[in-house]
N, C-alpha and C positions, 0 to 999 in steps of 0.2 A: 494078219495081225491077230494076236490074241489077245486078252480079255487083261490078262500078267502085263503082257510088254504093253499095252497101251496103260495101264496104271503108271508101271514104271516110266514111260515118256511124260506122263502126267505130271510123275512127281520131280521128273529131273527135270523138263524144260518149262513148267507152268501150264494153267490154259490159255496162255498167248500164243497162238501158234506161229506168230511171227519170231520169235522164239527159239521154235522148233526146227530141225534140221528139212530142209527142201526135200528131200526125200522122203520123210516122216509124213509131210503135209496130208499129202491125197490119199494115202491108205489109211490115216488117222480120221480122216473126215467121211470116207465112204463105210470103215469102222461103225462111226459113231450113228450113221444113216443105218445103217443093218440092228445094230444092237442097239437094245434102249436101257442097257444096265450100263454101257459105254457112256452112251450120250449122259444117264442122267448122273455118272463120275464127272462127268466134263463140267455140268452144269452148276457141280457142287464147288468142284475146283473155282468155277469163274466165280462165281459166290466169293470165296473164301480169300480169291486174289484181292476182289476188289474191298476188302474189308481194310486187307494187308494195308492199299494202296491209301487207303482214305486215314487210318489211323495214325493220331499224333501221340506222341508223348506227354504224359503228364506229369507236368515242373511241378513238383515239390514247395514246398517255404523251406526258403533257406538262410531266413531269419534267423530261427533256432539252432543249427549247423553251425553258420560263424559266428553266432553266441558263444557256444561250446569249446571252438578252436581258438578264439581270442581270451576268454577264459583259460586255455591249458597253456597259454601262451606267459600269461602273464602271471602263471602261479609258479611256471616253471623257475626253479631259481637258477640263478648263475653258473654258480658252480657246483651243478647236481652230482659230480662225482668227485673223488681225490685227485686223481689226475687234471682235470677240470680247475679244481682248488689250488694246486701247485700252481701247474700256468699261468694263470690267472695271479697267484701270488708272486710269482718271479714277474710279471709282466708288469706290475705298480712299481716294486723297487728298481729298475732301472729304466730307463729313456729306449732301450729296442725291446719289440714284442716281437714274439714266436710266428704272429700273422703275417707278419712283413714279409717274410721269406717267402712266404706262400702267398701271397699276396701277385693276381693273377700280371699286373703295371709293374712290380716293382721286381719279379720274379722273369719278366721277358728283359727289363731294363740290365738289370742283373747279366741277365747270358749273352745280350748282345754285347753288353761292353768286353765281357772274357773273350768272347770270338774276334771283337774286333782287337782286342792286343795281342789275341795268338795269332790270329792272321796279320799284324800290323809289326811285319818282323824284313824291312829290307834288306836282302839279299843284294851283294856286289854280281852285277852280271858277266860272267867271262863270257866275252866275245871271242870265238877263234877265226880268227882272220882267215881269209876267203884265199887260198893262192893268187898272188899276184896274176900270174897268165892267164887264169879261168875268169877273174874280174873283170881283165885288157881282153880278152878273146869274145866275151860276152857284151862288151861295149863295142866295140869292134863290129859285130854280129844286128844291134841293137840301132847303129847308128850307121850303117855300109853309105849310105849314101850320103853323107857329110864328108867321107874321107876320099880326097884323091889317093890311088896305088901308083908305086910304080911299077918300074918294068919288070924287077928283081920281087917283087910282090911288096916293098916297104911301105908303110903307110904315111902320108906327107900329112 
Protein backbone atom coordinates (compact mmCIF):
# COMPACT_ATOMS: atom_id res chain seq x y z
CA UNK A 1 0.00 0.00 0.00
CA UNK A 2 1.06 3.37 -0.68
CA UNK A 3 1.36 6.53 0.92
CA UNK A 4 -1.80 8.10 -2.08
CA UNK A 5 -4.04 4.96 -1.68
CA UNK A 6 -4.05 4.83 2.06
CA UNK A 7 -5.01 8.81 2.07
CA UNK A 8 -7.42 7.99 -0.37
CA UNK A 9 -8.99 5.03 1.88
CA UNK A 10 -8.64 7.59 4.65
CA UNK A 11 -10.65 9.93 3.06
CA UNK A 12 -13.39 7.66 1.52
CA UNK A 13 -13.96 5.20 4.58
CA UNK A 14 -12.89 7.59 7.74
CA UNK A 15 -10.45 6.51 10.62
CA UNK A 16 -12.92 4.01 11.65
CA UNK A 17 -11.77 1.11 10.27
CA UNK A 18 -14.72 -0.69 10.97
CA UNK A 19 -15.71 1.15 8.27
CA UNK A 20 -13.24 0.08 6.00
CA UNK A 21 -13.37 -2.83 3.55
CA UNK A 22 -12.01 -6.31 5.33
CA UNK A 23 -9.49 -6.53 3.04
CA UNK A 24 -8.32 -2.91 3.47
CA UNK A 25 -8.00 -3.65 7.35
CA UNK A 26 -4.46 -5.44 7.75
CA UNK A 27 -2.52 -3.77 5.14
CA UNK A 28 -3.75 -0.33 6.41
CA UNK A 29 -2.58 -1.09 9.87
CA UNK A 30 0.63 -2.85 9.21
CA UNK A 31 0.90 0.51 6.67
CA UNK A 32 0.56 2.56 9.42
CA UNK A 33 3.18 0.40 11.87
CA UNK A 34 5.95 0.96 9.09
CA UNK A 35 5.31 4.57 8.12
CA UNK A 36 5.02 7.22 10.72
CA UNK A 37 3.80 9.91 8.05
CA UNK A 38 0.77 7.15 7.76
CA UNK A 39 0.22 6.64 11.17
CA UNK A 40 0.40 10.40 12.00
CA UNK A 41 -2.66 11.07 8.70
CA UNK A 42 -4.38 8.38 10.68
CA UNK A 43 -4.18 10.21 13.84
CA UNK A 44 -5.26 13.48 12.47
CA UNK A 45 -8.11 11.82 10.64
CA UNK A 46 -9.30 10.27 14.29
CA UNK A 47 -8.86 13.86 15.68
CA UNK A 48 -10.95 15.40 13.05
CA UNK A 49 -13.70 12.46 13.11
CA UNK A 50 -14.20 12.87 16.57
CA UNK A 51 -14.78 16.62 16.44
CA UNK A 52 -17.27 15.67 13.62
CA UNK A 53 -18.90 13.30 16.10
CA UNK A 54 -19.15 15.61 19.08
CA UNK A 55 -20.41 18.73 17.36
CA UNK A 56 -23.95 20.19 17.61
CA UNK A 57 -25.64 22.65 15.85
CA UNK A 58 -26.12 26.01 16.79
CA UNK A 59 -30.08 27.18 16.87
CA UNK A 60 -30.34 30.49 16.06
CA UNK A 61 -33.19 33.09 17.76
CA UNK A 62 -35.87 32.77 15.85
CA UNK A 63 -37.76 35.25 17.49
CA UNK A 64 -36.70 37.72 14.93
CA UNK A 65 -37.32 35.44 11.84
CA UNK A 66 -41.15 35.03 12.54
CA UNK A 67 -41.17 38.55 13.49
CA UNK A 68 -40.41 39.29 10.03
CA UNK A 69 -42.65 36.69 8.29
CA UNK A 70 -45.77 37.53 10.40
CA UNK A 71 -44.92 41.11 9.48
CA UNK A 72 -44.80 40.28 5.42
CA UNK A 73 -47.85 38.57 6.15
CA UNK A 74 -49.91 41.02 7.46
CA UNK A 75 -48.81 43.87 5.17
CA UNK A 76 -49.43 41.77 2.41
CA UNK A 77 -52.65 42.95 0.96
CA UNK A 78 -55.45 41.18 -0.57
CA UNK A 79 -55.63 41.70 -3.61
CA UNK A 80 -51.86 42.52 -4.49
CA UNK A 81 -52.48 41.93 -8.16
CA UNK A 82 -55.33 42.69 -10.91
CA UNK A 83 -56.12 39.37 -11.49
CA UNK A 84 -56.23 38.83 -7.70
CA UNK A 85 -58.68 42.09 -7.64
CA UNK A 86 -61.04 40.70 -10.27
CA UNK A 87 -61.64 37.42 -8.44
CA UNK A 88 -61.79 38.59 -5.41
CA UNK A 89 -64.45 41.15 -6.94
CA UNK A 90 -66.54 38.65 -8.89
CA UNK A 91 -66.38 36.49 -5.62
CA UNK A 92 -68.35 39.35 -3.21
CA UNK A 93 -71.02 39.86 -6.00
CA UNK A 94 -72.50 36.53 -6.25
CA UNK A 95 -73.06 33.53 -3.64
CA UNK A 96 -70.33 30.90 -5.72
CA UNK A 97 -66.43 31.56 -5.45
CA UNK A 98 -63.85 30.43 -7.94
CA UNK A 99 -62.24 28.35 -4.68
CA UNK A 100 -65.02 26.08 -4.64
CA UNK A 101 -64.15 24.41 -7.60
CA UNK A 102 -60.77 23.83 -6.46
CA UNK A 103 -61.70 23.34 -3.36
CA UNK A 104 -59.66 19.84 -2.59
CA UNK A 105 -63.82 18.32 -0.53
CA UNK A 106 -65.97 19.80 -2.82
CA UNK A 107 -63.73 19.07 -6.14
CA UNK A 108 -63.58 15.02 -5.20
CA UNK A 109 -67.42 15.38 -4.18
CA UNK A 110 -67.93 16.84 -7.52
CA UNK A 111 -66.22 13.89 -9.65
CA UNK A 112 -67.63 11.25 -7.75
CA UNK A 113 -71.12 12.11 -8.21
CA UNK A 114 -70.32 12.53 -12.32
CA UNK A 115 -68.82 8.97 -12.33
CA UNK A 116 -71.44 7.61 -10.30
CA UNK A 117 -74.23 8.91 -12.93
CA UNK A 118 -71.97 7.93 -15.89
CA UNK A 119 -71.55 4.72 -14.50
CA UNK A 120 -75.21 4.51 -12.95
CA UNK A 121 -76.70 3.79 -16.62
CA UNK A 122 -78.71 0.10 -16.36
CA UNK A 123 -78.39 -1.85 -19.18
CA UNK A 124 -81.30 -4.58 -20.10
CA UNK A 125 -79.49 -7.75 -19.99
CA UNK A 126 -80.02 -10.13 -23.00
CA UNK A 127 -79.73 -13.38 -21.85
CA UNK A 128 -79.16 -15.99 -24.82
CA UNK A 129 -80.83 -19.00 -23.81
CA UNK A 130 -78.55 -22.15 -23.22
CA UNK A 131 -79.81 -24.84 -26.03
CA UNK A 132 -82.31 -26.81 -24.55
CA UNK A 133 -80.29 -30.43 -24.97
CA UNK A 134 -76.90 -28.93 -23.56
CA UNK A 135 -79.01 -27.75 -20.40
CA UNK A 136 -81.09 -31.47 -20.22
CA UNK A 137 -77.77 -33.26 -21.15
CA UNK A 138 -75.68 -31.26 -18.45
CA UNK A 139 -78.42 -32.04 -15.75
CA UNK A 140 -78.52 -35.31 -16.84
CA UNK A 141 -74.62 -35.62 -16.36
CA UNK A 142 -74.76 -33.55 -12.96
CA UNK A 143 -77.41 -35.60 -11.43
CA UNK A 144 -76.75 -39.53 -13.06
CA UNK A 145 -77.56 -40.98 -10.01
CA UNK A 146 -81.16 -39.66 -9.19
CA UNK A 147 -82.29 -40.93 -12.53
CA UNK A 148 -83.33 -44.49 -13.23
CA UNK A 149 -82.45 -45.60 -17.33
CA UNK A 150 -84.17 -47.68 -19.15
CA UNK A 151 -83.37 -50.37 -21.41
CA UNK A 152 -83.74 -48.29 -24.67
CA UNK A 153 -81.45 -45.60 -22.52
CA UNK A 154 -84.87 -43.30 -21.55
CA UNK A 155 -84.59 -41.57 -18.62
CA UNK A 156 -87.58 -42.37 -15.92
Amino acid sequence: MTLDEFRKNVDIYSADLSRWPQALVKPAVAFMKDNAEASALFEKQLIADAQLRAHTPRIGDISALEARIMQGIAEQSPASSPVQAAVAAAATKSFWKPSWVFAPSGGLMVVALIGYLAGFNPQPKHYVPLDPSYVAEEQVLASADTYTYGANGEIY
